[in-house]
N, C-alpha and C positions, 0 to 999 in steps of 0.2 A: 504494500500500500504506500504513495507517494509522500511526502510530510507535506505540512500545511506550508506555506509562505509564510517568512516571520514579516510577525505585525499582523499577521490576520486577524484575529481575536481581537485585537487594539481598534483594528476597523470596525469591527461587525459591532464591537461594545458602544465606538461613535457613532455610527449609524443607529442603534438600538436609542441612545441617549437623545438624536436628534429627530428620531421618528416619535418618540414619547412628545416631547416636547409641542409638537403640533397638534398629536393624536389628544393627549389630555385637556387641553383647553377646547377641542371641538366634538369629545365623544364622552367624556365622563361627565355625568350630571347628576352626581353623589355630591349632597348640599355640604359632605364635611370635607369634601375638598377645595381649597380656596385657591387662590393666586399663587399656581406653583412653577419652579423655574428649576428645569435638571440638570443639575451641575454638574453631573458624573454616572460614569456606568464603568463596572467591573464585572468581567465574563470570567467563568470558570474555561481554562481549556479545554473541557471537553463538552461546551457549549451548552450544558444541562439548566445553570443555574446562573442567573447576572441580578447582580445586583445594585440597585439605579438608586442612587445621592440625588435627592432634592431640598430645596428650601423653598417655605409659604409666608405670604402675607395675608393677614386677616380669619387666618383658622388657628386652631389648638396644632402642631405639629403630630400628636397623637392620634387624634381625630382624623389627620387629615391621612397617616400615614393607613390608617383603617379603612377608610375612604377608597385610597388609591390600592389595595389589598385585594378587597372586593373587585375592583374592577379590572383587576392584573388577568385574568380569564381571557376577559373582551380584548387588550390592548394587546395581549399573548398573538391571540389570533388574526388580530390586524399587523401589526410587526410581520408576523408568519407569511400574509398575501404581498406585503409590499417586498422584504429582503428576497423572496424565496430562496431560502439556504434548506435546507436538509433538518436541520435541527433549532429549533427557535426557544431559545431557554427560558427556562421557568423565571418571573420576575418577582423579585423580593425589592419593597421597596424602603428605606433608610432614609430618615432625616439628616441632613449633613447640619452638625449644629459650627463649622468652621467661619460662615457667614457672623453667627452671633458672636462665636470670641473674637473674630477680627473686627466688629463694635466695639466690644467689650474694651478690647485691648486700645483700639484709637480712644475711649474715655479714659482709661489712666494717662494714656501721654499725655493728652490736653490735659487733665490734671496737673499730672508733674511740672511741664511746661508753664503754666497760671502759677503755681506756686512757685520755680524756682524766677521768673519775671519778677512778682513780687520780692521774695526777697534779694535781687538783685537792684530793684527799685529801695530795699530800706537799706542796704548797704551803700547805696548813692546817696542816699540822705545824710543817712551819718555820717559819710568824710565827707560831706559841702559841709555841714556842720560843725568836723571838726577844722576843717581851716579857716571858718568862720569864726570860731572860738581862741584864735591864736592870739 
């Protein structure tokens, strides 16, 4: 039997992620899935099982991942008509919380940033101060 072409799996996982992408906003109509954007998709080599990274706006990510669970079925078998590949893998779908830390994380820097301005500003004051005091 011949080997796959490397990077195949890498494609089919892109193409999987960017078939979703269309398919969920114009075929799911499960009210706990809200405003969702798929960031990613990871295939098992032997194509059985891929597993699709989203983030939501306006749902529970819970909910929504429940949502999109349910209708892994319907999207299975559209995926299936559009790649035609031989084996269309079972979809598990994952909230990618990397969206929310990299928030996260941009509000401590503007933290840190605000605070060290400030005391960069009282240590300005202080020596005007002291060569004022001379």
């Amino acid at each position: 039997m011949p080997k796959a072409k490397p990077g195949r799996g890498q494609r089919v996982a892109e193409q999987i992620a960017r078939d979703l992408a269309e398919l969920i906003p114009l075929e799911v109509r499960d009210p706990r899935v809200g405003l969702v954007t798929i960031t990613g998709c990871e295939i098992t080599p032997d194509y059985a099982h891929a597993r699709v990274f989203f983030t939501v706006i306006g749902t529970d990510p819970e909910e929504c991942t429940a949502g999109l669970t349910a209708a892994a079925g319907m999207l299975r078998s559209k995926i299936f008509k559009k790649l035609r590949i031989h084996t269309v893998p079972t979809l598990h779908f994952v909230h990618d919380k990397s969206v929310e830390r990299g928030f996260a994380m941009d509000r401590v820097i503007d933290e840190a940033m605000r605070t060290t301005r400030s005391s960069e500003a009282l240590d300005d004051d202080d020596a005007s101060g002291a060569k004022d005091g001379r």
